[in-house]
C-alpha positions in Angstrom: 23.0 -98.6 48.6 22.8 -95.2 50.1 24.5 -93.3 47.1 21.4 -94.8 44.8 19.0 -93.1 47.1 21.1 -89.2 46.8 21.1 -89.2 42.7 17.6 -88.0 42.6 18.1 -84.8 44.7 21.8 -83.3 43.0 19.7 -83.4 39.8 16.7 -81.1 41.0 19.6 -79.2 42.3 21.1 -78.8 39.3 17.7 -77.6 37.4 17.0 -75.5 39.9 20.5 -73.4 39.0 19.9 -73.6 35.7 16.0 -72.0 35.6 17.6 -69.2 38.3 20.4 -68.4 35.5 18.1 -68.6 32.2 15.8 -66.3 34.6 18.4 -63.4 35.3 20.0 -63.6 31.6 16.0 -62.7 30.4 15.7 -60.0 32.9 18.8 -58.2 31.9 19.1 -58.7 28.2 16.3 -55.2 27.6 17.9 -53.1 29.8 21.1 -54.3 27.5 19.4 -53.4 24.7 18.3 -49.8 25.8 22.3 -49.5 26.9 23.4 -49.9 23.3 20.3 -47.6 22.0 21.6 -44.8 24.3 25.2 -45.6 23.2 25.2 -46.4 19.3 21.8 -45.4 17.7 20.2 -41.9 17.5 16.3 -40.7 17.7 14.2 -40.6 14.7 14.3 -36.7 13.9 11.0 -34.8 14.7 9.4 -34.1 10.9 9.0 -30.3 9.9 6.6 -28.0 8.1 6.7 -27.8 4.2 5.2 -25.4 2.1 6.2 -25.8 -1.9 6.0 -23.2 -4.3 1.7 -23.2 -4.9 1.7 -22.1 -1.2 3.7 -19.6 -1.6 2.5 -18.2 -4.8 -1.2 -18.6 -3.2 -0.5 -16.3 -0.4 0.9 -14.0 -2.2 -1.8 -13.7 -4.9 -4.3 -13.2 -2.2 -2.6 -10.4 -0.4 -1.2 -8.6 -3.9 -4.7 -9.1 -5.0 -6.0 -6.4 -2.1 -3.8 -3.9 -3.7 -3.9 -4.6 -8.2 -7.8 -4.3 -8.1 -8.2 -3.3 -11.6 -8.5 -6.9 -13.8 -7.4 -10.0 -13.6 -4.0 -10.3 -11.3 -1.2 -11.5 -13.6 1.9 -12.3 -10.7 6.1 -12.9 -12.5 8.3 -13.9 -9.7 12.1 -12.9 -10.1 13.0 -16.2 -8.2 11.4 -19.5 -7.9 11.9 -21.4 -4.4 11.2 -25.1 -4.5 10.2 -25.5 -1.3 10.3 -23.9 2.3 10.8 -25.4 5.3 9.9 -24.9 8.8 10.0 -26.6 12.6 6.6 -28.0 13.7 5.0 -26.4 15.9 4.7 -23.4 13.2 1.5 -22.1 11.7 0.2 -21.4 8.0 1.7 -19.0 5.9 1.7 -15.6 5.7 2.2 -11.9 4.0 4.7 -9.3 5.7 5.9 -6.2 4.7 4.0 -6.1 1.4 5.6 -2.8 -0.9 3.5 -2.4 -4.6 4.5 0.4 -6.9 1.4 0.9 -9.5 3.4 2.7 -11.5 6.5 0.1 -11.9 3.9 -2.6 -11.5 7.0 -3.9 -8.7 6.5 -5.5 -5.8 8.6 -7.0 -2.6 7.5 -8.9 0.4 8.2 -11.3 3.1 6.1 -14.5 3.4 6.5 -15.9 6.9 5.4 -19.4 8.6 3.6 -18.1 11.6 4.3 -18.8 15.0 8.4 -20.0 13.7 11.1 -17.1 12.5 11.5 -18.6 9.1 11.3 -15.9 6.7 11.1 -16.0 2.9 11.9 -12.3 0.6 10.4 -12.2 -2.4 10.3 -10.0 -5.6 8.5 -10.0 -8.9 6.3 -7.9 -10.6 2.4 -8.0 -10.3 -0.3 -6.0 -12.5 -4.1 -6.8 -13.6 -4.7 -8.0 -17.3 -8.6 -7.2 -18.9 -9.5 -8.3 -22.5 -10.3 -5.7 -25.2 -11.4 -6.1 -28.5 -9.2 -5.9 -31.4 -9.0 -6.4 -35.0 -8.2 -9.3 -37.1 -7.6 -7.2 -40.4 -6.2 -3.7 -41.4 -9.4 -1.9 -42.1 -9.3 1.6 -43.8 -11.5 4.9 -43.8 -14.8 3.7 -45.8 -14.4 -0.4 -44.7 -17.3 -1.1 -42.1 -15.8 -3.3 -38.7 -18.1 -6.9 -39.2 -18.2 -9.5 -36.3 -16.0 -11.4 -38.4 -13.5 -8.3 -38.0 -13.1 -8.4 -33.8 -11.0 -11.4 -31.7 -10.3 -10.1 -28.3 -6.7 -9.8 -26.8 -5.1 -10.1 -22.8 -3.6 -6.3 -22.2 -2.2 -4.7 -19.0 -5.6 -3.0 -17.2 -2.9 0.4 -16.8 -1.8 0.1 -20.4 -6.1 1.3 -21.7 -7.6 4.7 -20.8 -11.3 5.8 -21.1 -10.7 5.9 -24.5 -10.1 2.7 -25.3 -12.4 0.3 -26.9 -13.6 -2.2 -24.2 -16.6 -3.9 -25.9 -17.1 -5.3 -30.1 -20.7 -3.3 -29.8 -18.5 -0.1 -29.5 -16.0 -1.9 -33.2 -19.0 -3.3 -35.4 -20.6 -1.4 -37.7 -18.1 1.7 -37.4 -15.5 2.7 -39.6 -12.3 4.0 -39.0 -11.4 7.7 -39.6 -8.0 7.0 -40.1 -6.1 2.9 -40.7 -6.0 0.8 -37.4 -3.5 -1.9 -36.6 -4.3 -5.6 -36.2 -4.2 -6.6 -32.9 -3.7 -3.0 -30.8 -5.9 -1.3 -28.8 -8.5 0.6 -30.8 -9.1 4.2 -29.7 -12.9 5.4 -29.6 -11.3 8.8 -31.2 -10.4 7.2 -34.2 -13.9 5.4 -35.2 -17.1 7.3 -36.7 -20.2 6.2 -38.4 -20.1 5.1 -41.4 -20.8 8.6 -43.3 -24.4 8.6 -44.6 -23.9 12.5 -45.5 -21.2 14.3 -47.6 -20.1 17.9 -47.3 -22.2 19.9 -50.1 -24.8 17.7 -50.2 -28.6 18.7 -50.2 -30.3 17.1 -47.1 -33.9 16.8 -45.9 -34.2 18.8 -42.3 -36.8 17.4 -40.2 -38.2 18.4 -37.1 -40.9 15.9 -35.2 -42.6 16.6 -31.7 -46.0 14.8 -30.7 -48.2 17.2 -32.9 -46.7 17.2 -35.5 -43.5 16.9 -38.4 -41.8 19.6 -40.6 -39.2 19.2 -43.0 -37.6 21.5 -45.2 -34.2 21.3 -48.1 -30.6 22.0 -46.2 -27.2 22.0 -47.2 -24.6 20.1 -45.2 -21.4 22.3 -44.7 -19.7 18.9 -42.8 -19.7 15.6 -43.3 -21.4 13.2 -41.3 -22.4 9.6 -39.8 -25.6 8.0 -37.9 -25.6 10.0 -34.5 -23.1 12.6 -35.5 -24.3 16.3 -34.7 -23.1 18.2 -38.3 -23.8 22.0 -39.2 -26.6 22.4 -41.9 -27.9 25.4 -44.0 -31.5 26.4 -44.3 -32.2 27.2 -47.9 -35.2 28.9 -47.6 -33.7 30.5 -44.1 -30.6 30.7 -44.7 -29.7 30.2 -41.9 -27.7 27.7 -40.4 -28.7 24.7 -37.4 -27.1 22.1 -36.0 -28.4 18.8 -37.0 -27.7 14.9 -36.0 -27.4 12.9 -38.9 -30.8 10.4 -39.0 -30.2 8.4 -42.0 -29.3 8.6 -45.8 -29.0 12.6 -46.2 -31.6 13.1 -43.8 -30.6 14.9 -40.5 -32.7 15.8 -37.7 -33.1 19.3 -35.6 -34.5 19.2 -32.1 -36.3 22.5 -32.4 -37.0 25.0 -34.4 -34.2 27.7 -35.2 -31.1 26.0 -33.6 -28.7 28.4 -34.7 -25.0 27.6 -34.9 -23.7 30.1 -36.2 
């Protein structure tokens, strides 16, 4: 009878030793886990700084710009980079050492991620581009330029002078002294007025102020084109004035007994 009464009390024992085991397995099974972290598996790497090509191209188009002012900057690098890389921590990017030669149209510079020691050389050439006006057919000594005549063209801004033709109002209605190329650069020297006056030809001389207008008969001794200043004879003078050519064989003096010659 008195082993009955004992059953009860080995078996809350026994429960009791089992919680206190489950217990201590729970409580060290993390710091396990961390053990074999430190031992077997490595940190996620810290992510960097990348700047692709457009950055870099960016940049240097803003600081190459300061320096090409004539135009529209046109930038060939020598190399491409795909992309450059840098720690975080590091700041935008940046123009060192910047070296432009007008005259090769060269350039050479570092771009730099700020605040980091990464360093990128680059090369290439850089020059402005401006449109011009050019022709679309050959045209010949006595052929008047039309609208039709004109397209514009992308040039190097150092490859035109003060001579060059930069607008179509300085092309239309002119006429070439001498046959022009499709597609060049057209030179103001080589464009006149269509001629309204030939050499030899008898010409009316006027001379207009706010009282009054004279005319008289000339001979031209050049020929000549709207706006052109050309040497003409007095007949009944004989003498000789310089005249600009007003219209049709009719040339203009500005006062009376201009002499040229």
């Amino acid at each position: 009878m008195i082993r009955p009464a004992n059953r009860p009390a080995r078996s809350f024992a026994t429960r009791s030793l089992s919680a206190l085991l489950l217990g201590a397995a729970l409580m060290t099974a993390p710091v396990a886990g961390l053990a074999a972290t430190a031992a077997g598996v490595a940190a996620a790497p810290a992510p960097e700084l990348v700047y692709g090509m457009p950055h870099v191209e960016a940049v240097l188009s803003d600081a190459l710009s300061k320096v090409v002012t004539l135009g529209r900057l046109q930038m060939e690098l020598d190399t491409r980079v795909a992309e450059l890389r840098a720690p975080q921590g590091g700041g935008g990017l940046a123009v060192e050492n910047l070296y432009y030669s007008p005259v090769q149209g060269r350039f050479a510079a570092e771009v730099v991620v700020t605040g980091t020691a990464v360093r990128l050389p680059v090369s290439g050439r850089a020059f402005g581009v401006v449109q011009i006006p050019v022709l679309t057919r050959r045209v010949i000594p006595g052929d008047i330029i039309g609208p039709g005549d004109v397209d514009w063209q992308d040039v190097r801004a150092d490859m035109t002078t003060s001579d060059t033709a930069a607008t179509d109002a300085q092309l239309i209605g002119m006429t070439p002294r001498r046959g022009i190329s499709t597609n060049q650069a057209v030179r103001l020297r080589d464009l006149q007025s269509p001629r309204m006056i030939d050499k030899g030809s008898l010409v009316t001389i006027t001379l207009t102020t706010p009282a009054m207008t004279l005319t008289t008969q000339g001979k031209a001794l050049q020929d000549g084109g709207r706006g052109e200043v050309i040497r003409v004879v007095n007949i009944q003078s004989n003498r000789i004035v310089e005249a600009t050519v007003a219209g049709p064989n009719v040339v203009a003096v500005a006062k009376p007994g201009t002499i040229a010659q």
